[in-house]
C-alpha positions in Angstrom: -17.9 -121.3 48.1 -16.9 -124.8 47.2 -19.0 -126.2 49.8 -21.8 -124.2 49.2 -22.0 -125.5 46.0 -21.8 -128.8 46.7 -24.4 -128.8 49.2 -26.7 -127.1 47.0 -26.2 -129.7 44.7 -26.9 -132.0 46.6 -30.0 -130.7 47.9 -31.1 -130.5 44.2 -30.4 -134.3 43.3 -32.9 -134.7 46.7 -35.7 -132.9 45.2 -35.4 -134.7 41.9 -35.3 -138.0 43.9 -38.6 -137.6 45.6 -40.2 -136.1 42.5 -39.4 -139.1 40.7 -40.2 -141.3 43.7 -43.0 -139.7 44.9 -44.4 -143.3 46.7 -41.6 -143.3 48.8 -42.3 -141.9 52.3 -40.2 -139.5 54.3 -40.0 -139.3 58.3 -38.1 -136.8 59.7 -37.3 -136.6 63.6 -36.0 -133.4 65.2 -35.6 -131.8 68.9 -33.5 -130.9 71.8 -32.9 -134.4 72.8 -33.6 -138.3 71.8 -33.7 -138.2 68.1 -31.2 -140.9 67.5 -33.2 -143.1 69.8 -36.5 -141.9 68.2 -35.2 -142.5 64.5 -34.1 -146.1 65.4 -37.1 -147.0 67.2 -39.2 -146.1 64.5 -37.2 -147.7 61.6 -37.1 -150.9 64.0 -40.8 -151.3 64.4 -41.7 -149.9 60.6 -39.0 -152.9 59.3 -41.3 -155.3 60.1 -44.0 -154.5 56.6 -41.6 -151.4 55.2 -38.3 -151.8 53.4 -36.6 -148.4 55.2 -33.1 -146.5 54.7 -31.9 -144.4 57.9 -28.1 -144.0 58.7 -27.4 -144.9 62.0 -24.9 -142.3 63.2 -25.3 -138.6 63.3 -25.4 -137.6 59.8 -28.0 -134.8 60.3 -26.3 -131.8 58.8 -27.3 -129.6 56.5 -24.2 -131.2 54.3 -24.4 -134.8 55.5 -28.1 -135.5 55.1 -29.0 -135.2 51.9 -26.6 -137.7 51.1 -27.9 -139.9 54.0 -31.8 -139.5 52.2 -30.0 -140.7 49.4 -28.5 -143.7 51.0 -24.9 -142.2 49.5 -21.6 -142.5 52.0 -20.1 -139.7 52.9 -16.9 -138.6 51.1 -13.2 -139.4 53.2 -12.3 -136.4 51.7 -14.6 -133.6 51.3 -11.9 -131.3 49.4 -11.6 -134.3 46.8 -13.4 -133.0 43.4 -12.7 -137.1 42.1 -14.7 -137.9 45.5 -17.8 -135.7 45.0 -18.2 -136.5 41.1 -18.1 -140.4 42.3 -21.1 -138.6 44.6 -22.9 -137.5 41.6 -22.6 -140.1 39.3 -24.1 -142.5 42.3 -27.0 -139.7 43.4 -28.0 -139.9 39.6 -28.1 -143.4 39.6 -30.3 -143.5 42.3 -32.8 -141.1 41.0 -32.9 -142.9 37.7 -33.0 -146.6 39.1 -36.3 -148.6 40.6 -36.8 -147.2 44.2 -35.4 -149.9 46.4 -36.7 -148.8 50.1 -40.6 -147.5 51.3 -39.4 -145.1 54.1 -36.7 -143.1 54.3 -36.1 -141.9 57.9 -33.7 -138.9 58.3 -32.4 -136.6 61.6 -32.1 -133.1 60.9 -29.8 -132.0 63.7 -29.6 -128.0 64.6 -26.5 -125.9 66.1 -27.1 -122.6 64.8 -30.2 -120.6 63.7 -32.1 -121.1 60.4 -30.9 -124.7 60.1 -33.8 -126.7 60.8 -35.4 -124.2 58.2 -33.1 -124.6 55.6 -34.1 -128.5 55.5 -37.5 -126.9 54.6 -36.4 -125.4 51.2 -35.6 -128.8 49.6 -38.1 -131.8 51.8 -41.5 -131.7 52.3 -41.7 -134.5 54.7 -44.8 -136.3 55.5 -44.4 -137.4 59.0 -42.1 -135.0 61.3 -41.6 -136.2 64.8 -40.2 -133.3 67.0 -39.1 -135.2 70.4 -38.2 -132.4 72.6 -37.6 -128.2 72.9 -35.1 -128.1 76.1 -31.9 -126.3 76.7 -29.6 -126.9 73.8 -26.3 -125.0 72.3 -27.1 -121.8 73.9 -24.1 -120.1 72.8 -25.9 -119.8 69.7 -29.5 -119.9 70.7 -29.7 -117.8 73.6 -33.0 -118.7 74.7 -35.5 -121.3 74.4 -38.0 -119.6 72.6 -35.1 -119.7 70.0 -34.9 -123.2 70.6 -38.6 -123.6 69.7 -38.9 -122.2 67.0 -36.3 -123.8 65.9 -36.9 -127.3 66.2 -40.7 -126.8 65.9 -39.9 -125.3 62.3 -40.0 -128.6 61.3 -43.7 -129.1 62.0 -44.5 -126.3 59.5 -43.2 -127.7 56.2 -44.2 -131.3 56.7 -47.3 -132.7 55.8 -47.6 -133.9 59.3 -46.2 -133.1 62.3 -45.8 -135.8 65.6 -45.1 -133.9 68.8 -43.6 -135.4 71.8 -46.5 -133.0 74.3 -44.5 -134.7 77.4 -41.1 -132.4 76.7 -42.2 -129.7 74.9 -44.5 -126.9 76.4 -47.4 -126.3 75.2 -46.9 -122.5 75.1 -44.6 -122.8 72.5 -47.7 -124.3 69.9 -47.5 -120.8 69.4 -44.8 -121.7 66.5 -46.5 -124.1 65.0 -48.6 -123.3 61.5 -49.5 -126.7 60.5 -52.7 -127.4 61.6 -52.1 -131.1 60.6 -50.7 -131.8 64.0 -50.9 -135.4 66.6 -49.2 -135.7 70.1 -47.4 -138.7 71.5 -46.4 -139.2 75.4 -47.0 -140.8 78.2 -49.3 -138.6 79.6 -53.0 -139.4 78.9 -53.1 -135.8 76.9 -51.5 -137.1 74.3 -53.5 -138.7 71.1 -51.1 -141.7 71.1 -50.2 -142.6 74.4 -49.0 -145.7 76.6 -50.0 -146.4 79.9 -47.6 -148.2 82.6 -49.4 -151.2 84.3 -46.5 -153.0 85.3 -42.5 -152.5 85.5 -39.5 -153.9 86.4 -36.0 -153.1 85.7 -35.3 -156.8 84.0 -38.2 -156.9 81.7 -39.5 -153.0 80.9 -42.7 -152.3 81.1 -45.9 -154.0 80.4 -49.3 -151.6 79.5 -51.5 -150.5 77.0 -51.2 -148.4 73.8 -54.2 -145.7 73.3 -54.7 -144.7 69.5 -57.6 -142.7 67.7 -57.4 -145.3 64.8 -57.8 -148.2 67.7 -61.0 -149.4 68.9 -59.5 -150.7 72.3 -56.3 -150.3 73.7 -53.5 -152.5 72.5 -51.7 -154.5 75.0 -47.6 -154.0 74.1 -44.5 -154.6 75.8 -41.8 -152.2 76.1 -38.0 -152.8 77.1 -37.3 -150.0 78.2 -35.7 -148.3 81.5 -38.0 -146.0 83.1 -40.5 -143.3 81.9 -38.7 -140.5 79.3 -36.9 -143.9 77.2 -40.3 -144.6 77.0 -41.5 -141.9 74.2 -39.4 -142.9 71.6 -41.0 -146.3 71.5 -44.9 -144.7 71.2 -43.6 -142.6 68.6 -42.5 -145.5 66.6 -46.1 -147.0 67.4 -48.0 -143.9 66.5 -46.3 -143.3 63.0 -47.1 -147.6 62.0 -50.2 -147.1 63.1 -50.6 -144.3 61.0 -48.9 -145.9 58.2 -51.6 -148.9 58.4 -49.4 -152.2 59.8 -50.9 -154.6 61.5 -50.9 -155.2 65.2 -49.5 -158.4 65.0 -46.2 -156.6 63.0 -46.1 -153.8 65.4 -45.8 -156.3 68.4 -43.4 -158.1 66.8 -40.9 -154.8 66.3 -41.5 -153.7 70.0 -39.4 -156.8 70.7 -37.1 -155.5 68.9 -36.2 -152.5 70.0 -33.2 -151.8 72.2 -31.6 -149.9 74.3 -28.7 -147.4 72.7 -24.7 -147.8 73.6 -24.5 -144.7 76.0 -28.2 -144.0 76.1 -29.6 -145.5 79.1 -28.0 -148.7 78.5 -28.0 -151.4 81.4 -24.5 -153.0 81.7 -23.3 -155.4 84.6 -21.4 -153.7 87.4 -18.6 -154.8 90.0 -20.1 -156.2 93.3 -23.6 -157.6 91.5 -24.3 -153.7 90.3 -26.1 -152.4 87.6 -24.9 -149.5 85.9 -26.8 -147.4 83.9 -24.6 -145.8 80.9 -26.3 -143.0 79.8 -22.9 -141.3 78.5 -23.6 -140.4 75.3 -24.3 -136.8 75.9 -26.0 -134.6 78.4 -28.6 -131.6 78.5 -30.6 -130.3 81.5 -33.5 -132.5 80.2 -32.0 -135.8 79.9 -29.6 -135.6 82.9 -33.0 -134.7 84.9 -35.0 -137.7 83.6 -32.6 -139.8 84.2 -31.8 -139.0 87.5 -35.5 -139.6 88.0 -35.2 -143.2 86.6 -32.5 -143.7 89.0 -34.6 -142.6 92.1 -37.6 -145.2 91.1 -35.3 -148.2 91.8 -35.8 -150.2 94.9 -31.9 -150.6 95.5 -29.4 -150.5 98.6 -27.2 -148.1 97.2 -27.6 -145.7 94.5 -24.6 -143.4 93.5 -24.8 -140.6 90.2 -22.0 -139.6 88.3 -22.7 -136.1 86.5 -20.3 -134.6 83.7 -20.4 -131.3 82.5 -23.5 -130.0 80.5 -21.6 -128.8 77.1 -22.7 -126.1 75.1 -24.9 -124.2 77.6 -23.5 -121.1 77.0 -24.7 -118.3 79.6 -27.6 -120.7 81.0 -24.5 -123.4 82.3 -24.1 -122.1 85.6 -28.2 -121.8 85.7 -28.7 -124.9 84.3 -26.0 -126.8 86.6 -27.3 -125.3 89.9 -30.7 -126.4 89.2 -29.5 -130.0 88.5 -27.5 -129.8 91.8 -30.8 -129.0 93.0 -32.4 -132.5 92.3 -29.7 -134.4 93.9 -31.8 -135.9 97.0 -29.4 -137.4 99.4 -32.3 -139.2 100.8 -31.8 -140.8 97.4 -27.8 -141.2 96.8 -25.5 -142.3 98.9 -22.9 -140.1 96.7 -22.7 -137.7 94.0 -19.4 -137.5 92.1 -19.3 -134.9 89.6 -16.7 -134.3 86.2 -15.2 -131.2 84.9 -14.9 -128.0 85.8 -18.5 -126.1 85.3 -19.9 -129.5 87.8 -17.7 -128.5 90.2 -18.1 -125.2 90.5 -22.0 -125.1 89.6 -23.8 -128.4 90.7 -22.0 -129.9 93.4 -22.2 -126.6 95.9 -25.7 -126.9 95.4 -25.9 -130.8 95.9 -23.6 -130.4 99.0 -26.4 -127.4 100.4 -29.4 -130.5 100.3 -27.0 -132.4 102.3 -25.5 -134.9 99.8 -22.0 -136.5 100.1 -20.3 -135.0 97.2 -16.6 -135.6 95.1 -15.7 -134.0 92.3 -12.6 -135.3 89.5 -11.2 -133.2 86.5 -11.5 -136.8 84.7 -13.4 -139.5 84.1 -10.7 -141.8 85.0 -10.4 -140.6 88.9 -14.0 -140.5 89.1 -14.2 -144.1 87.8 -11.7 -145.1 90.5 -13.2 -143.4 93.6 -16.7 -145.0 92.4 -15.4 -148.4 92.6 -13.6 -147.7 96.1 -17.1 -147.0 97.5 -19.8 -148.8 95.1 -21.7 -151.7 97.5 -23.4 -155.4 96.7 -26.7 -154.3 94.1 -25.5 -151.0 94.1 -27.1 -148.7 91.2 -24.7 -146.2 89.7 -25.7 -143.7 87.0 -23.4 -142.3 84.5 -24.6 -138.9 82.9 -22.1 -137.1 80.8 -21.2 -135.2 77.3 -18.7 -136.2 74.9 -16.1 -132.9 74.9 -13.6 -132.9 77.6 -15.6 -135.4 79.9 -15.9 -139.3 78.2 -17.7 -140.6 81.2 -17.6 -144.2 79.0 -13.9 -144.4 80.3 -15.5 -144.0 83.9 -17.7 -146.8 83.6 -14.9 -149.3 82.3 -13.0 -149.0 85.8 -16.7 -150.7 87.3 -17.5 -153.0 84.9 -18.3 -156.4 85.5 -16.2 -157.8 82.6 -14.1 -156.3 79.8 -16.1 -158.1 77.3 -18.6 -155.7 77.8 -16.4 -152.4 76.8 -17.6 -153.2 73.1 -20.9 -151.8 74.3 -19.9 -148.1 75.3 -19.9 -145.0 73.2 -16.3 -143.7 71.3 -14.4 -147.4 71.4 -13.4 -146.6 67.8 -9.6 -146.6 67.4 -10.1 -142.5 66.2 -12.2 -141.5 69.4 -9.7 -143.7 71.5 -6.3 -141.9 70.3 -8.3 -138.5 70.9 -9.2 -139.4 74.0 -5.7 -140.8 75.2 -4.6 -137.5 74.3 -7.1 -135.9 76.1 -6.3 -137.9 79.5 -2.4 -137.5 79.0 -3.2 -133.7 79.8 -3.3 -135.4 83.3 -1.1 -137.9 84.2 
C-alpha cells in the first residue's frame, strides 16, 4: 500500500510538471532489446542544439521513472518516509521553477503485463521509439503476441510513434492505433534509413542517411560494429531531423556516439585479438545479430562464447536450440557455451552442424579454456546475461591489459562482492 501510494504520487507530480512545462519535449524508447543504446544515442546527437535530461542506467520502472522524468535521485531507502518527503519537496520545486532542459528522454522497461500501459495513464509522449518485439521474460509473457502488444502499447498513447521495421514484424501493426506512425532501419522500407557504402571494423561505417524531410541523401558516419548497432544511431537521426537541427549539428553528434560497456564493445585481446564484449545481457535476438556480426569479419580465427538466455521461460529450450542452430563451424573454430540451459540446449545442436564445442558452469573456466586456445588476430565474441552467468569476468582472463577492466559491465564494488559470492559456489 505504501508503495502504491508513493508511486501514484509520483506519477501525479509528472503530470503537473508537463502541464506546467508544456514546451518541454518527451521521447520515450521501449522494446525487446537495445533501448539503453537507443536512449543514449539519441540524447548524444539531440545535445548538440537541445539541453536534454535522461538517466543513464536502467531506471525504467514504473517506480523509478517518474522520478528519472523529473531529474530526482532515487531514494537509498525506499522505506524511509524522511527520504520520500525530501522527494516531494524537490518534485515541487521542479514543477514550480524555470524549465532547465528541452528534452527529456525516458526508458520505460516491461517485465510483466500492463506495464508499458500503465506509463500511458500519466505521459503523453510526443516521440515514442519502440526498438524491437523479440523474445523477452516469457515466464510472464508467454508468447510474443503478448510481447507486442506490449511494447507496441507505447505507440498508442504518444503523439508519435518511431518503429524500428528491421526487428519488429510487420504483422504485429495489427496493435498499433496511432495512425501518426514513421519507421527507422536499415532496410530501404523504412522512411528513415541508412545505407552501408563502406565498412571496416576500425572506423564503422561510411553511407548515406535517406529522410522524407531531406532533399538528397545525407552523407554520415557511423562508429559502429556491424549491422543491428546500427539502428539505434538512425533513430537518433530520424527524431533531430524531426525535431529541425541542422545537418551540420547532427554530424557533429554522430561523432559522438559510442559504443556501450558490454554492448558490443571492441576491447583489445591477448595474442593481437579483438574481443567483442557484448555481455551485458542476452535474448534470442541480440545473441543472433551478433553472431552475425561476428561471421562478417575477415579474421583467422573466430571463437563465440554463449551464456544462458535468462528469463525465457518455456521457449528456453526452443529458443537455445535454435541459436545452436546458427553456430556455423565453417565460421568458428570453437563454441564454448556457460550455464546449464547452454549446455543442455545449444551446444547438442552446435555439436550436430559439426562445431567443436566446450561447455563451463562459469565464466571463469570458460575464460581460461578460451585463452588456452585463442590464436594471433583471433575474434572472440562474448554473449551472455547478467544472473548466474557474468561473462565480463570471462573476458578479463583475455584481455590485453588490466587497465581496460574499467570498461566492462558490473565492476562496481556491490556487483563485485555479489559476484564473488556467486563464483565461491565453485571453488
Amino acid at each position: 500500500m505504501f508503495k502504491h501510494t508513493i508511486q501514484k504520487r509520483l506519477e501525479q507530480y509528472v503530470k503537473k510538471y508537463f502541464k506546467k512545462h508544456p514546451e518541454v519535449k518527451l521521447i520515450v524508447v521501449t522494446g525487446s532489446v537495445g533501448k539503453t543504446s537507443t536512449k543514449l544515442a539519441i540524447a548524444t546527437v539531440l545535445c548538440e542544439h537541445f539541453r536534454v535530461r535522461l538517466h543513464k542506467d536502467n531506471h525504467n520502472t514504473n517506480m523509478s521513472a517518474p522520478l528519472a522524468i523529473l531529474g530526482i535521485e532515487y531514494p537509498n531507502n525506499i522505506r524511509s518516509i524522511g527520504q520520500w518527503l525530501a522527494v516531494f519537496k524537490a518534485a515541487k520545486k521542479r514543477i514550480s521553477e524555470p524549465t532547465d532542459v528541452d528534452i527529456i528522454i525516458q526508458e520505460l522497461g516491461t517485465d510483466r503485463i500492463g506495464q508499458v500501459p500503465h506509463f500511458g495513464t500519466y505521459l503523453q509522449p510526443d516521440i515514442a521509439v519502440i526498438t524491437a518485439v523479440s523474445a523477452e521474460h516469457m515466464e510472464f509473457f508467454h508468447n510474443l503476441e503478448n510481447v507486442a502488444a506490449e511494447e507496441l502499447s507505447a505507440a498508442n498513447f504518444s503523439k508519435l510513434a518511431l518503429i524500428n521495421k528491421d526487428d519488429i514484424d510487420g504483422e504485429y501493426a495489427k496493435y498499433i492505433t496511432n495512425s501518426n506512425i514513421n519507421t527507422y532501419g536499415t532496410s530501404i522500407g523504412a522512411e528513415y534509413h541508412f545505407i552501408s557504402t563502406e565498412y571496416t571494423v576500425k572506423d564503422g561505417h561510411e553511407g548515406l542517411f535517406y529522410s522524407p524531410e531531406l532533399s538528397e541523401p545525407m552523407p554520415a558516419s557511423i562508429q559502429s560494429l556491424g549491422e543491428y548497432t546500427l539502428r539505434p544511431v538512425i533513430a537518433a537521426v530520424a527524431i533531430a531531423i524531426k525535431l529541425g537541427m541542422d545537418i551540420s549539428q547532427i554530424t557533429k553528434g554522430l561523432s559522438m556516439v559510442y559504443s556501450l560497456p558490454g554492448r558490443m564493445n571492441k576491447l583489445r585481446g591477448i595474442n593481437k585479438s579483438m574481443i567483442i564484449d557484448d555481455t551485458y545481457n542476452s535474448s534470442p535476438l541480440a545473441a543472433e545479430s551478433s553472431l552475425r556480426v561476428l561471421y562478417q569479419l575477415l579474421v583467422p580465427q573466430r571463437i563465440v562464447v554463449f551464456g544462458d538466455m535468462n528469463e525465457l521461460g518455456k521457449t528456453s529450450a526452443i529458443e537455445h536450440q535454435a541459436l545452436g542452430r546458427l553456430c556455423d563451424p565453417d565460421q568458428l573454430t570453437w563454441v564454448v557455451t556457460v550455464g546449464n540451459q547452454s549446455e543442455t540446449y545449444l551446444a547438442p545442436e552446435a555439436k550436430k552442424r559439426g562445431c567443436q564445442v566446450r561447455s563451463f558452469k562459469n565464466a571463469l573456466l570458460a575464460g581460461a579454456f578460451v585463452r588456452s586456445v585463442i590464436e594471433e588476430g583471433a575474434v572472440v565474441l562474448f554473449k551472455g546475461s547478467q544472473g548466474g552467468i557474468y561473462l565480463e569476468e570471462a573476458i578479463k582472463v583475455v584481455l590485453h591489459s588490466t587497465d581496460d577492466e574499467s570498461q566492462l559491465v558490473r565492476q562496481s564494488p556491490e556487483w563485485m562482492v555479489r559476484k564473488n559470492e556467486f563464483f565461491s559456489k565453485f571453488s
